[in-house]
C-alpha positions in Angstrom: -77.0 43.5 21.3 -78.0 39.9 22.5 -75.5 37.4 22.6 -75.6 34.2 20.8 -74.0 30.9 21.4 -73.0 28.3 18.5 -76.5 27.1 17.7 -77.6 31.4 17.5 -79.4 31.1 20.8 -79.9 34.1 22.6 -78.3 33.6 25.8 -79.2 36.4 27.6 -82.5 35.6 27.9 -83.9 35.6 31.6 -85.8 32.4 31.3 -84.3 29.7 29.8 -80.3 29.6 30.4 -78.1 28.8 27.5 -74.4 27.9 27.3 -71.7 29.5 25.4 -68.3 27.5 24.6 -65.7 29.9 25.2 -62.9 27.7 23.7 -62.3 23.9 22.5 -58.2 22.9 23.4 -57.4 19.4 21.9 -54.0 18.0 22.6 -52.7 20.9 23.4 -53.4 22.8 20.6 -56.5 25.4 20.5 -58.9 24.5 17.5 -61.7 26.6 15.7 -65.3 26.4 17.4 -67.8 23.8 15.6 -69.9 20.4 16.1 -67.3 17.7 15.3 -63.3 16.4 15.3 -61.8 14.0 14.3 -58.5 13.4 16.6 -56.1 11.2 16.2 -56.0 8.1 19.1 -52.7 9.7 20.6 -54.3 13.4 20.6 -57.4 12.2 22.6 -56.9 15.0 25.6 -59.9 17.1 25.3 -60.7 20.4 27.0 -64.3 22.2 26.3 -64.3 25.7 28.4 -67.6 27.5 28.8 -68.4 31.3 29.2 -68.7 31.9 33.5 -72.2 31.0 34.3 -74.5 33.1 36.4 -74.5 32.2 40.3 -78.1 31.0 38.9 -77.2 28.6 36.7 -74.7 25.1 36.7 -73.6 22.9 34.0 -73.5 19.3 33.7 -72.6 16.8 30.9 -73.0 13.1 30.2 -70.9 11.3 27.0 -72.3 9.2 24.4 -70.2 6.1 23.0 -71.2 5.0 20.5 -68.0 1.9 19.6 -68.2 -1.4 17.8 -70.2 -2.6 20.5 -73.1 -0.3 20.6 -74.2 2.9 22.4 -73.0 3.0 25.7 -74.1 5.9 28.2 -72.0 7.6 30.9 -73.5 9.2 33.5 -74.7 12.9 34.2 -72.0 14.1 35.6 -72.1 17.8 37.1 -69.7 20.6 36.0 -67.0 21.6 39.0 -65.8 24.5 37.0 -66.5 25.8 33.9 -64.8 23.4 31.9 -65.0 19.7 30.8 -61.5 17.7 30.5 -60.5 14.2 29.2 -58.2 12.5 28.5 -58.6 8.5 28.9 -61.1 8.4 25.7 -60.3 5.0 23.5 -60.5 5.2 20.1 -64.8 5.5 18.9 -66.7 8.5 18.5 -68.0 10.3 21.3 -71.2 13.0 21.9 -70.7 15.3 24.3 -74.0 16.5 25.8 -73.8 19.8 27.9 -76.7 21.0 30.1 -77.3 24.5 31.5 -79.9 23.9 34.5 -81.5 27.2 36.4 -81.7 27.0 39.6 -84.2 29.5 40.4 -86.4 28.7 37.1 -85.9 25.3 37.5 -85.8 25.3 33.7 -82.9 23.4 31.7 -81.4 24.5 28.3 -81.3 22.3 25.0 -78.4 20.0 24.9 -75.5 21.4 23.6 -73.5 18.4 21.5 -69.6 18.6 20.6 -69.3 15.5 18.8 -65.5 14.1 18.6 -64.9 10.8 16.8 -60.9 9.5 17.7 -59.3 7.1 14.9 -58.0 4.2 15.9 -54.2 3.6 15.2 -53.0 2.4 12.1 -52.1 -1.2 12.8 -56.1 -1.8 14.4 -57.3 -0.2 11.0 -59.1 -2.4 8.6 -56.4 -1.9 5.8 -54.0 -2.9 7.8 -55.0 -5.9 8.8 -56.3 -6.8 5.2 -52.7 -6.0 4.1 -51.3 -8.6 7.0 -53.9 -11.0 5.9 -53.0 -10.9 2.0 -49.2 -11.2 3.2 -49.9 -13.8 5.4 -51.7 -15.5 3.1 -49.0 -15.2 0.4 -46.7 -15.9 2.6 -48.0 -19.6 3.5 -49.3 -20.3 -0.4 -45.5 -19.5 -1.3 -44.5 -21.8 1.5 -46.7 -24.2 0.0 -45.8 -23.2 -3.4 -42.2 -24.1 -2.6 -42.3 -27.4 -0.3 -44.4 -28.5 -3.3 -41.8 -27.8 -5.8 -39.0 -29.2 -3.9 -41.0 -32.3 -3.2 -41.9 -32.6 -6.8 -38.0 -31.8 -7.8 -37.6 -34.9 -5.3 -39.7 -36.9 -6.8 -39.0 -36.8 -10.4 -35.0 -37.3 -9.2 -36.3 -40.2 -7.1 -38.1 -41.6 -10.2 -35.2 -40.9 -12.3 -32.7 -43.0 -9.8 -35.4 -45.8 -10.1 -35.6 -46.3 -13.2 -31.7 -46.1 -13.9 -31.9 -48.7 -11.2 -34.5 -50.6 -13.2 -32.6 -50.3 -16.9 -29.0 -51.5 -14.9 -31.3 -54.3 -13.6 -32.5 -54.4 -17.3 -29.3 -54.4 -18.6 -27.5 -57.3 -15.9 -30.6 -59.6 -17.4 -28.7 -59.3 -20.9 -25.9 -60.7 -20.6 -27.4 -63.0 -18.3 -29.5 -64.7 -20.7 -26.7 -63.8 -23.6 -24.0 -66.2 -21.4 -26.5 -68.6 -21.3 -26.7 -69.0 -25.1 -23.5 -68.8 -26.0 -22.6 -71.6 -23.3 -25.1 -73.4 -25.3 -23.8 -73.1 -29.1 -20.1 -73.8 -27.3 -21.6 -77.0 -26.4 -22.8 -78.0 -29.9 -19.8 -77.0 -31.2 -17.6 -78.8 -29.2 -19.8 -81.7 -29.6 -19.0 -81.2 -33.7 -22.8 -81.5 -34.0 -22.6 -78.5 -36.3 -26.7 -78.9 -37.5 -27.9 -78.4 -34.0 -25.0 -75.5 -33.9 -26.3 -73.7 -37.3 -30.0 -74.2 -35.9 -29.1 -73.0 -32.3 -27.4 -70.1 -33.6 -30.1 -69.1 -36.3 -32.6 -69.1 -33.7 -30.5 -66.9 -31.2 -29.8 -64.6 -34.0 -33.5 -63.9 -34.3 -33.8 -63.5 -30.4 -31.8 -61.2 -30.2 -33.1 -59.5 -33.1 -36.4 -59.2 -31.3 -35.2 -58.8 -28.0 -33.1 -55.5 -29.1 -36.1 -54.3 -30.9 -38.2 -55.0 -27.4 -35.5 -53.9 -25.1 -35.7 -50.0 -26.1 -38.9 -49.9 -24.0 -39.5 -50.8 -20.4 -42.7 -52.4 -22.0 -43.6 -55.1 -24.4 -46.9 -56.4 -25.4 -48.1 -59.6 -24.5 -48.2 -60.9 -28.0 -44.6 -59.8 -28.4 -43.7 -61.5 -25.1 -45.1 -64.8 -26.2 -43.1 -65.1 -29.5 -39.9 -64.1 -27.4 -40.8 -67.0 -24.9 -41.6 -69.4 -27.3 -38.4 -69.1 -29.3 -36.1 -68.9 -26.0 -37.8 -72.2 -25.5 -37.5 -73.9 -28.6 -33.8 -72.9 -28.1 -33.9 -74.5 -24.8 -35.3 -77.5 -25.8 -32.5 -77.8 -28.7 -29.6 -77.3 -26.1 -31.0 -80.3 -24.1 -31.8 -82.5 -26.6 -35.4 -82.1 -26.4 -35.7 -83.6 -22.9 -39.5 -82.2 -22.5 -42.5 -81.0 -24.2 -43.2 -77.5 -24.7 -47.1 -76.6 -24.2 -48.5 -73.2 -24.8 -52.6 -72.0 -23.7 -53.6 -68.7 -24.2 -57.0 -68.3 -23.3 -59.6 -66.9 -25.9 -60.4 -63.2 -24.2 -56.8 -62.4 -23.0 -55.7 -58.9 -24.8 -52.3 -59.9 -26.4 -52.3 -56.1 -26.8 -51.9 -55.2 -22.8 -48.4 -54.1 -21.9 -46.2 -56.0 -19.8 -42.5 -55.1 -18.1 -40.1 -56.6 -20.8 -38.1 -59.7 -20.4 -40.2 -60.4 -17.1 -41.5 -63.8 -17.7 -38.2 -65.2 -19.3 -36.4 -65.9 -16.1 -39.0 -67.6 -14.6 -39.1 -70.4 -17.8 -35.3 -70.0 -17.4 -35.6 -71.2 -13.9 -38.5 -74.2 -14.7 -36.5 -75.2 -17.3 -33.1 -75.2 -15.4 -33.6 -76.3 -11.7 -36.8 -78.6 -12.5 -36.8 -80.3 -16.2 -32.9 -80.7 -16.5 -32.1 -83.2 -13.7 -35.4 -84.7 -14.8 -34.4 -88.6 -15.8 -37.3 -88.9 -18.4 -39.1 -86.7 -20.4 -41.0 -83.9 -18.9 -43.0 -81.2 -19.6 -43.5 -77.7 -19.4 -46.5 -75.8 -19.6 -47.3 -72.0 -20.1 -51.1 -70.7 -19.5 -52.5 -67.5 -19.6 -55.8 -66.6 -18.6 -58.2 -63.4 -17.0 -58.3 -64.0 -13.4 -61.0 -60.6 -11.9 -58.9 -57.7 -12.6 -55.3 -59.5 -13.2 -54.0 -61.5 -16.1 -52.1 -64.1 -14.3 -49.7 -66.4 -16.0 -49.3 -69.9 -15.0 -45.8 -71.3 -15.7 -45.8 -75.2 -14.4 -43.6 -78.2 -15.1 -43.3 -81.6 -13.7 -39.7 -81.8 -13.2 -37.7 -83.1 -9.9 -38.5 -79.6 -7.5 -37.2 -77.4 -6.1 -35.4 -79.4 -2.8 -34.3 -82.3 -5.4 -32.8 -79.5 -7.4 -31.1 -78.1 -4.8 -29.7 -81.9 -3.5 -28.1 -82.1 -6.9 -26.6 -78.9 -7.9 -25.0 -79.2 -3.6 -23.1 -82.5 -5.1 -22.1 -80.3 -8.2 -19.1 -77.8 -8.3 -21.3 -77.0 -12.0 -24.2 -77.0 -10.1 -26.2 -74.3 -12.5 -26.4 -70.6 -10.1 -28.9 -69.0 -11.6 -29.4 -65.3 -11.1 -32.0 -64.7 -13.8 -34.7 -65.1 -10.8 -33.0 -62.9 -8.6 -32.5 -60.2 -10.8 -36.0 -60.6 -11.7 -37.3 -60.0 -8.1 -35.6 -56.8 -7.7 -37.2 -55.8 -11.1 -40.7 -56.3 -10.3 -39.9 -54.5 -7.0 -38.7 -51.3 -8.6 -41.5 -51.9 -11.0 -44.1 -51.5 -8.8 -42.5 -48.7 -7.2 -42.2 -46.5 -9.8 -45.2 -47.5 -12.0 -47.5 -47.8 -8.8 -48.4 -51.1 -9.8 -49.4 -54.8 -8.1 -47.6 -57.0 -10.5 -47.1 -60.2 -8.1 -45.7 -63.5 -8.2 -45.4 -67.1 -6.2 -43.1 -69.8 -6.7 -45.0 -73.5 -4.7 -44.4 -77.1 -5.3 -46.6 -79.0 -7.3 -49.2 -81.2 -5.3 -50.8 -84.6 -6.1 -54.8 -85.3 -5.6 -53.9 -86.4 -2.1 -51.6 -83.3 -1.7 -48.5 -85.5 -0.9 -45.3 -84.4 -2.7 -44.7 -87.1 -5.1 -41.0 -88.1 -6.3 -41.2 -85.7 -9.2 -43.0 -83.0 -7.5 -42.6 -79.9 -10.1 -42.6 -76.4 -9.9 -45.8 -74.2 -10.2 -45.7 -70.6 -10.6 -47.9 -67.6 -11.2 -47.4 -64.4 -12.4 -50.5 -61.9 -11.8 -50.6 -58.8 -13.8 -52.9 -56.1 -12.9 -54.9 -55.1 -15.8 -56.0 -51.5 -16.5 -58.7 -49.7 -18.4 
């Protein structure tokens, strides 16, 4: 009966030699004959043993790789023994190739191919890298997730603190202006001029009125901001004996609508009226213009009193000299303003000029108020 190798070729036949795998020995362990395996990267110490060949006939054997980098071919390589071992393969799939040459016939057999493909380990497997990417990645977007959170908690607590800051700055301005009035209707009262008193005092009663009804907002609209100014001036002018004029422009295409930072223009008057106009020896004016300026709405508060260095000569010879703190206060306000709101509101305070810009004896007080407008 002939004998037949793996592939059913009839190896005893005289002309063409054929090879016989005897046994296949992987890691160790002996495994059934057939055409591939799969072995794990650590079991990747292969032995292939072949029936004894004929004094007439040798073996060699190249290997096949075929890897993420292409095909690469080893070398023929001849057979010492009857038996092929390795044990250095990486991790790709490998075709043996296994020759029976004759050396009296000269004639070689078909190849004979073991095919053997080893896995690679678990942490160079695609899923494994795909689950470190998606934890890495959810890793960092939680990071982010959570740096963003805290710096938005930190923001909104910062905002909070300013604008605490901004209603106690609110809230000093108050009683500010509130002591100012009252100083007023004691000086009417201990004057006995009890008209000017009743008049002063029905006019403060209505400022109030509308500065309570304003003061529940950080904002007031311009239209409501010019009837608060004009009554605190009228008031003004009553408690010094109507020592100036009071002029009031509002130019034809300003928005009396646009929102403004309440009580922010008030101190400003205050301080025209009070440091300028009141050491003033005849009558003097004060004017209030608002106008479009590009994209602000800039008011313009002016008068021609004695300025700012007079002012300052006088109230130095005066243990009464007036302190004002309105302006102050002010400042600070417009500076938390604009840091909380992320707005431009700006202001400058300069002496009045002359034609020949030479301060003249009552030099005055300019000042403008810009107001970004929006929409």
């Amino acid at each position: 009966m002939a004998k037949l190798d793996i592939y059913g070729q009839n190896t005893q036949s005289l002309s063409t030699p054929s090879i016989t795998i005897s046994e296949v020995e992987i890691a160790g362990r002996i495994l059934p004959i057939k055409k591939s395996y799969n072995i794990g990267y650590e079991d990747n110490a292969i032995e292939v043993r072949f029936s004894e060949p004929t004094s007439a006939v040798s073996y060699r054997f190249r290997i096949i790789e075929n890897s993420f980098e292409g095909d690469k071919v080893h070398p023929w390589v001849v057979i010492p023994k009857n038996e092929i071992r390795v044990d250095t393969l990486s991790p790709a799939i490998y075709r043996f190739e296994v020759i029976a040459a004759s050396t009296v016939s000269k004639q070689e057999s078909s190849p004979l191919i073991l095919e053997f493909k080893i896995e690679y380990p678990w942490w160079r497997s695609w899923w494994f890298w795909g689950a470190c990417f998606v934890t890495l990645f959810g890793l960092f977007y939680g990071r982010e997730r959570f740096l963003k959170f805290w710096a938005d908690e930190e923001q909104r607590h910062y905002k909070q603190v300013t604008e605490l800051e901004l209603r106690t700055l609110q809230l000093q301005m108050n009683p500010h202006f509130v002591f100012n009035a009252l100083n007023a209707v004691q000086s009417f009262i201990l004057t006995r001029d009890s008209i000017s008193a009743n008049n002063y005092l029905s006019k403060f009663a209505n400022l109030i009125r509308l500065f309570l009804d304003s003061s529940r907002s950080k904002y007031i609209t311009l239209s409501d901001e010019i009837k608060l100014l004009s009554l605190y001036v009228e008031m003004e002018k009553l408690r010094f004996d109507n020592k100036f004029e009071f002029h009031l422009d509002i130019s034809p295409d300003v928005n009396q609508f646009m929102d403004i930072p309440t009580m922010i223009l008030q101190p400003f008057i205050e301080n025209a009226i009070n440091h300028g106009l009141r050491y003033k020896e005849t009558k003097g004016n004060l004017y209030i213009n608002f106008y479009n300026q590009g994209k602000f709405l800039v008011c313009r508060i002016e008068d021609d009193g004695v300025g700012r260095e007079r002012a300052k000569q006088i109230q130095a010879k005066s243990r009464k000299g007036y302190q004002s703190q309105g302006l102050k206060i002010t400042e600070e306000r417009l500076r938390t303003f604009n840091m909380i709101a992320d707005s431009d509101i700006r202001f400058s305070i300069t002496d009045r000029l002359d034609s020949s810009e030479e301060l003249i004896n009552d030099v005055g007080t300019l000042i403008e108020i810009k107001f970004p407008k929006f929409g």
